[in-house]
C-alpha positions in Angstrom: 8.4 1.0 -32.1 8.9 0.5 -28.5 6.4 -1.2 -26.5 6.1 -0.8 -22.2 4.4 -3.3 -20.8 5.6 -6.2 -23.4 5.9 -9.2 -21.5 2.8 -8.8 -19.6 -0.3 -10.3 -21.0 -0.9 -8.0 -23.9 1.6 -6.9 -24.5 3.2 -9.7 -25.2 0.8 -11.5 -27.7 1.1 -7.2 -29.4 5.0 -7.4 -29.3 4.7 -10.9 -31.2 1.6 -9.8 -33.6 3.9 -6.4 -34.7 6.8 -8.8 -35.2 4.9 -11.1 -37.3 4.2 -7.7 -39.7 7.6 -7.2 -39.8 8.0 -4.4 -37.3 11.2 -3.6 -35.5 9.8 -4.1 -31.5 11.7 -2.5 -29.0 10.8 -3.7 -25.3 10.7 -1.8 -22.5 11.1 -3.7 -19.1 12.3 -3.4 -15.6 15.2 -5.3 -16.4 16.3 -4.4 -20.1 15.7 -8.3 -20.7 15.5 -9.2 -24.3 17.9 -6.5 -25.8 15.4 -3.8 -24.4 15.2 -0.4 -22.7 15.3 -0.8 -18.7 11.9 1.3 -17.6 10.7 0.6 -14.6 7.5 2.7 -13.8 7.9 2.3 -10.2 11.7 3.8 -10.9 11.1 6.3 -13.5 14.9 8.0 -15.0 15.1 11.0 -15.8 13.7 12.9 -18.6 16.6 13.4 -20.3 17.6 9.5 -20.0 14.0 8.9 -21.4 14.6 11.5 -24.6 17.5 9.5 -25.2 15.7 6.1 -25.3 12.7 7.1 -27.6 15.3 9.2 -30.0 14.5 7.3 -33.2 11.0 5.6 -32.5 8.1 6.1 -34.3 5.5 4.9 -32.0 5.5 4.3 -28.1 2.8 1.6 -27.0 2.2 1.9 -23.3 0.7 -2.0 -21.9 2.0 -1.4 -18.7 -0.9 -2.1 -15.8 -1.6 -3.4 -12.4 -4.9 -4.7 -10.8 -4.0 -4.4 -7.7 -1.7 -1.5 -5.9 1.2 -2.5 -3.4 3.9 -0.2 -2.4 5.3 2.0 -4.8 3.4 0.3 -7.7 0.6 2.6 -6.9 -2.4 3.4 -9.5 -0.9 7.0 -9.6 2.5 6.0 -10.0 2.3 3.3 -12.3 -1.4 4.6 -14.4 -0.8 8.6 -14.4 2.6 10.2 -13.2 5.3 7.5 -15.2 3.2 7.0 -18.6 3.1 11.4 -18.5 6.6 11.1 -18.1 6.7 9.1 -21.2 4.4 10.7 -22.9 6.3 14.1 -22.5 9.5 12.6 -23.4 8.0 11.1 -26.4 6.9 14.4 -27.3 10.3 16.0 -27.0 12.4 13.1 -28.6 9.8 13.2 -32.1 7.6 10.0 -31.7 4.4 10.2 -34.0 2.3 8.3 -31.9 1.1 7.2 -28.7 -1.2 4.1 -28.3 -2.5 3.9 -24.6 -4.1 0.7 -24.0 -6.4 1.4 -21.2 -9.5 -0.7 -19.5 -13.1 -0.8 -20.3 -14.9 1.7 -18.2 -11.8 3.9 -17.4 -13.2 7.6 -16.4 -11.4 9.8 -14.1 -14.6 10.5 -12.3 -14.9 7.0 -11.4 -14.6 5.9 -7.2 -12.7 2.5 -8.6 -9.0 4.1 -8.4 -8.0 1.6 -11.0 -10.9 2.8 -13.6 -9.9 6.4 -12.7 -6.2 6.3 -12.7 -6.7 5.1 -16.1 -9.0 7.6 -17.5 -7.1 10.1 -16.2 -4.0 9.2 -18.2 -6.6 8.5 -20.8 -7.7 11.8 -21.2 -4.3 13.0 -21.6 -3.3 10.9 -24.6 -6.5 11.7 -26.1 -5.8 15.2 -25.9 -2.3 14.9 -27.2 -1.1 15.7 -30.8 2.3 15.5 -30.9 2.9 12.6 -30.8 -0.8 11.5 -32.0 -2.4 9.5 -29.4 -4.5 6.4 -29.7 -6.6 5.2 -26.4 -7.4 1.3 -26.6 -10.1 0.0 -24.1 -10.4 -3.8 -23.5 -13.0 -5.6 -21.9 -12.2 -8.4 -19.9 -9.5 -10.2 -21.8 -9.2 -13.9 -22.6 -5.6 -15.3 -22.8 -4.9 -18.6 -21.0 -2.0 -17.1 -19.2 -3.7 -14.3 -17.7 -4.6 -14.1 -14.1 -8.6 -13.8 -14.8 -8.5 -16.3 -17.2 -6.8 -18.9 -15.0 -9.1 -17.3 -12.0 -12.6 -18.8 -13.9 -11.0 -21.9 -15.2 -10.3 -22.1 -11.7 -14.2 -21.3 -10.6 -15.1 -23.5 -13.6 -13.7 -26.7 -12.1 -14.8 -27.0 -8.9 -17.9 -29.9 -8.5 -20.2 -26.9 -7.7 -18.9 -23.5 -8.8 -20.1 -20.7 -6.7 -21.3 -17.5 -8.0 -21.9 -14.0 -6.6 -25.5 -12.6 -7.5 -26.2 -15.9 -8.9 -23.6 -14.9 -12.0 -26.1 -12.5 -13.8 -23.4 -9.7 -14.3 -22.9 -9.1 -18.2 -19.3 -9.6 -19.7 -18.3 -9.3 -22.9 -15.0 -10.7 -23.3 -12.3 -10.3 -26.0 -9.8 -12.8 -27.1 -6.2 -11.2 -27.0 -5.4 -12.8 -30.5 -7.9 -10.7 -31.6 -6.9 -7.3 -29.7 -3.6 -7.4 -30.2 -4.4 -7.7 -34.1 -6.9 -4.6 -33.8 -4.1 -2.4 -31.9 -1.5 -3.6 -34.9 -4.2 -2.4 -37.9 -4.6 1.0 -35.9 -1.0 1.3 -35.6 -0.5 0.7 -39.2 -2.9 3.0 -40.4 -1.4 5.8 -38.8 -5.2 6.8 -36.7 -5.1 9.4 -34.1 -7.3 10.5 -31.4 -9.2 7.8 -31.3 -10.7 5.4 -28.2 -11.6 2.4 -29.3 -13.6 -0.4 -26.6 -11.7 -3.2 -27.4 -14.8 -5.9 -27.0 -15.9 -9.1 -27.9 -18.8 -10.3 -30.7 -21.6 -10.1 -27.7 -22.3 -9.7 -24.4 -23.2 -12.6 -21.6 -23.8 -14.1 -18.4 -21.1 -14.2 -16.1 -22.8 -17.7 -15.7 -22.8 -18.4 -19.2 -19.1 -17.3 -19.8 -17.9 -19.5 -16.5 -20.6 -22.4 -18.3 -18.2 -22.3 -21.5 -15.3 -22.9 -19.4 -16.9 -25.9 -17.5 -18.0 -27.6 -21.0 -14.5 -27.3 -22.3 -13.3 -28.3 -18.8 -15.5 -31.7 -18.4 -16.3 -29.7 -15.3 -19.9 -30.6 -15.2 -22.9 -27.3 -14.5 -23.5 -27.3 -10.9 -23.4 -23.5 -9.7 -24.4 -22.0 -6.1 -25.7 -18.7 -5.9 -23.4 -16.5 -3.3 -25.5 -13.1 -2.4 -24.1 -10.1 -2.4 -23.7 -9.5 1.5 -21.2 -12.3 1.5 -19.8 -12.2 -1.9 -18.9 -8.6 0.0 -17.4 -10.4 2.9 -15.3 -12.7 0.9 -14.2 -9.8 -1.5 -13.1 -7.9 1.6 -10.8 -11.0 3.1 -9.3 -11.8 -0.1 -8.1 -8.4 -0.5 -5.6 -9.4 2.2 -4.1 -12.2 0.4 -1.3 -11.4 -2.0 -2.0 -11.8 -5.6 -5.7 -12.6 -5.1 -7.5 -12.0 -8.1 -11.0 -11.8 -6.2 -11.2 -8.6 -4.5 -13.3 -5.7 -3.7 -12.6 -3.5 -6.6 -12.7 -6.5 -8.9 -16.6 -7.3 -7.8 -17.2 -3.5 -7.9 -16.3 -3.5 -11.7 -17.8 -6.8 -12.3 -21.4 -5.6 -11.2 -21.2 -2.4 -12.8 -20.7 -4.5 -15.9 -18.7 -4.7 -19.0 -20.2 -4.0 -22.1 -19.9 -2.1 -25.3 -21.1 -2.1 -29.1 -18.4 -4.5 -31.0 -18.5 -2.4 -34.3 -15.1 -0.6 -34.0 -13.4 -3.5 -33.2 -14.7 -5.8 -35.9 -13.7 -3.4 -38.1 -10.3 -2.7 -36.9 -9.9 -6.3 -35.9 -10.5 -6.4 -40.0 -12.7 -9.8 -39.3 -15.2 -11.7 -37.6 -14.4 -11.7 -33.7 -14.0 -14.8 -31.7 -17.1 -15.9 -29.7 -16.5 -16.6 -26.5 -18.0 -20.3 -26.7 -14.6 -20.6 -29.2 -12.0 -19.3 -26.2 -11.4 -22.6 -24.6 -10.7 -24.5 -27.8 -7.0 -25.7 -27.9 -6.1 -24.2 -24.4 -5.4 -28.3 -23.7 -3.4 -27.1 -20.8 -6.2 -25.0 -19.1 -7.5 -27.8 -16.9 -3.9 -28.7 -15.5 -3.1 -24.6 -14.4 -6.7 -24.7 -13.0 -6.3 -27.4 -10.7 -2.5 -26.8 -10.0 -4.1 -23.3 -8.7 -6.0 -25.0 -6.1 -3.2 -27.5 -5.2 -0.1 -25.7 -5.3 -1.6 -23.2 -2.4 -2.9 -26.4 -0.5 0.2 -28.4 -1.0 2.4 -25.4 -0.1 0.2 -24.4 3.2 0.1 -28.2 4.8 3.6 -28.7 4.1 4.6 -25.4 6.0 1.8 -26.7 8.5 3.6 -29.7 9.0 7.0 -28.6 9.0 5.8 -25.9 11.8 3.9 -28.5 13.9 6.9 -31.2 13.6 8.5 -28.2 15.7 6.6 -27.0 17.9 5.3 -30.9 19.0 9.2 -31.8 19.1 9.6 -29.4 22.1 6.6 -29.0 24.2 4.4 -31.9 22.9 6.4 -34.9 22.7 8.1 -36.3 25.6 11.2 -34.9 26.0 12.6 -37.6 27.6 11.5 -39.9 25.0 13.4 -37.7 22.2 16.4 -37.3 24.1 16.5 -41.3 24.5 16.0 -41.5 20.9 18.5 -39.3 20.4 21.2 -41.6 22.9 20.8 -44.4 20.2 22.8 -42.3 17.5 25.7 -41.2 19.6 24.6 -38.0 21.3 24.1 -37.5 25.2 23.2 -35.2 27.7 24.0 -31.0 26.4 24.6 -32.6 22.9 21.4 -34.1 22.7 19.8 -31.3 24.1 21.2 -29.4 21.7 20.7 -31.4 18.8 17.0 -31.5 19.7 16.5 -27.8 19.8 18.6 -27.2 16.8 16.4 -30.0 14.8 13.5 -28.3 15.5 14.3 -24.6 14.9 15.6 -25.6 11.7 11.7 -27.3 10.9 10.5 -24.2 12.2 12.4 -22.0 9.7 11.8 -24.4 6.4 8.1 -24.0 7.6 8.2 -20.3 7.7 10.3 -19.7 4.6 7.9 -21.6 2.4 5.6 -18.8 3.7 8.1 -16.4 1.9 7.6 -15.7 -1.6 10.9 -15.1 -2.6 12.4 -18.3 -0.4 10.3 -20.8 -1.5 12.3 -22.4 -4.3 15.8 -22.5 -2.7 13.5 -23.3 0.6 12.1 -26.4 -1.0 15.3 -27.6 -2.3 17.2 -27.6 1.5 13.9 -29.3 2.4 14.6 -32.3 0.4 18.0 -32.0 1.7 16.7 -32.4 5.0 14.2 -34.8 4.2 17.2 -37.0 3.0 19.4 -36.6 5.7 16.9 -37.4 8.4 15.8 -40.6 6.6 19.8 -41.6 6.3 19.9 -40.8 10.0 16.8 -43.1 11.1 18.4 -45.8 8.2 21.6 -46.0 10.1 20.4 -45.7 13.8 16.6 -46.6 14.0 16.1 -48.6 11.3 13.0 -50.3 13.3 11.1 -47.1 12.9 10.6 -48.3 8.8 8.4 -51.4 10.3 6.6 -48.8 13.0 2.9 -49.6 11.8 2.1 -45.5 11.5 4.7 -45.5 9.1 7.0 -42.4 10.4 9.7 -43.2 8.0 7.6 -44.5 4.8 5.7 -41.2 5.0 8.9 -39.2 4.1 8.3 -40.8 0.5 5.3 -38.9 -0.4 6.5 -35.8 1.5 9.8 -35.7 -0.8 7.6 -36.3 -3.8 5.2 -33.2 -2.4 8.4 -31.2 -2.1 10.0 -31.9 -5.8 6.4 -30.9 -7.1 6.5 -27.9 -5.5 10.6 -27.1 -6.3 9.1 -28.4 -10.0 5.9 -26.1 -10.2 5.7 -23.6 -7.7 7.5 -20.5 -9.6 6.6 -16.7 -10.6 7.1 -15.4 -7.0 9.9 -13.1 -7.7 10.0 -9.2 -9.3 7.9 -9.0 -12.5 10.2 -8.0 -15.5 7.7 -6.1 -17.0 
């Protein structure tokens, strides 16, 4: 079976779940990683080249999903248009079934373009026979990998977590262990048009379900009630930052709520669902991402801060005579100096700007330490008074190279998602 969408959340614990029942797993990425198919939903190929990739599967599982829309990943693109592609070309090329998994909620009349985009392809699988299709709708899903997941862990350890409506939307979260094992028994047992709400045991709080995460956290209980106006506000100016899981969509669907009965899943789950109070249990590591998602941004934005500053106060706020006699000490005088001064401080402005850059942050921290090194060997050799200066201009590069090989170390994901 071929499965889009495998290294994303899901679909990754559902690749691994079919392989542990002895099923031949087939991925489908942007970059054919993993002895896949190369499928990029952004990029469909043509229908022919599709035919060609399904001939001899049995069942296509589309996990392929974004939160958030940006560029050509569009809802329509990446929800509706490419999964019909593949659902026609699954059609042509003899595949028995279809499972789409979809999202809690998903209706095409919905005004959340997420929600909608998904019940529109939803409705399509649905009425599909050839190949049979299967429509799987999650609730909010708990896997300590996933960006929501990491998002409360990250509300859950702050001193005094605030809340939007005082946290009284209802959730009713579902484990992925426990999804991915009621998409593998549906599979199996060869079910068609079906939609099944993929929930958990019972609905709660969003206070309550933050309140587990605290107690597992050693986080302590203190909440703040945000009202709605501002939780509005704030929605609205996240929506600006990249990758911000807190949006206005996001609050949209979290007051409208997200609930179901659990009685399907229990019984395709074939067992007793996990109860959210159980989610946090082993995640040992959960604390660590949650707080390295608060100080990674920080760390990354007062390092760019200072790398911008040290340039800007180099030539306009400093005296320039004072930098240029500095300067005389280590062998360079009057153009050279100049130049050397400007040069010094365009290149700080640049390793400032790049670690504003996604995709030039790694190399961008590595030439920083670079840097870093050099202009301590520099001040060594020439200035070696400035280690005794009591402000400590030289000692402080320590901490700053430590900051930087954290970030090198930790600071990853920014580049094109495989999936």
């Amino acid at each position: 079976m071929l499965v889009a969408g495998g290294r994303g959340v899901i679909g990754r614990r559902l690749v691994n779940a079919l392989r542990v029942r002895g099923h031949e797993v087939v991925l489908a990425t942007r970059d054919g990683s993993g002895n896949g198919v190369v499928l990029d939903f952004a990029h469909m190929p043509s229908q022919v080249e599709l035919v060609r990739a399904l001939t001899g599967i049995d069942v296509v599982i589309n996990a392929v999903g974004i939160f958030r829309a940006s560029g050509k990943q569009s809802f329509d693109a990446l929800h509706v248009k490419s999964p019909a592609c593949l659902l026609e070309a699954a059609r042509a090329a003899g595949v028995f079934r279809f499972v789409q998994v979809s999202a809690l909620g998903a209706d095409t009349a919905s005004s959340i373009a997420y929600l909608a985009s998904k019940g529109e392809m939803d409705a399509r699988v649905l009425a599909s026979s050839s190949p049979a299709g299967i429509v799987v709708r999650p609730s909010l899903v708990f896997d300590p990998r996933g960006a929501s997941t990491r998002w409360f862990a990250m509300l859950a350890v702050l001193p005094v977590t605030p809340l939007p409506g005082g946290g009284q939307q209802r959730l009713q979260p579902v484990h992925v262990e426990d999804l991915a094992k009621a998409v593998v028994r549906l599979v199996e047992a060869g079910s068609a048009g079906m939609c099944v709400d993929a929930v958990g045991p019972r609905a709660l709080r969003l206070r309550d379900y933050i309140q587990h995460f605290k107690r597992s956290l050693n986080a302590g209980s203190l909440f703040v009630t945000v009202p709605g106006w501002l939780a509005r506000v704030a929605a609205g100016v996240a929506g600006w930052l990249p990758r911000a899981p807190f949006h206005r969509d996001a609050l949209r669907m979290l007051e409208h709520g997200n609930v179901a009965a659990a009685d399907t899943m229990v019984q395709w789950r074939g067992g007793a669902l996990r109860d959210p109070a159980d989610f946090t249990t082993g995640a040992s590591d959960l604390r660590t991402t949650a707080w390295l998602g608060w100080l990674l941004p920080i760390m990354r934005i007062t390092l760019a801060a200072m790398w911008i500053a040290t340039a800007l106060v180099s030539l306009w706020g400093y005296p320039r005579e004072a930098s240029l006699a500095l300067l005389v000490r280590t062998g360079l005088q009057g153009e050279w100096a100049t130049a050397a001064l400007w040069t010094a401080a365009l290149l700080d402005l640049v390793l400032g700007l790049a670690i504003l850059r996604p995709r030039w942050r790694t190399p961008s921290y590595l030439f920083q330490g670079l840097v870093v090194v050099a202009y301590t060997l520099i001040i060594s050799l020439w200035l070696p008074e400035q280690w005794l200066h009591p402000y400590g201009p030289v000692l402080k590069n320590l901490p700053v190279l430590a900051m930087i090989a954290c970030l090198w170390a930790l600071d990853r994901g920014h580049g094109p998602d495989p999936r």
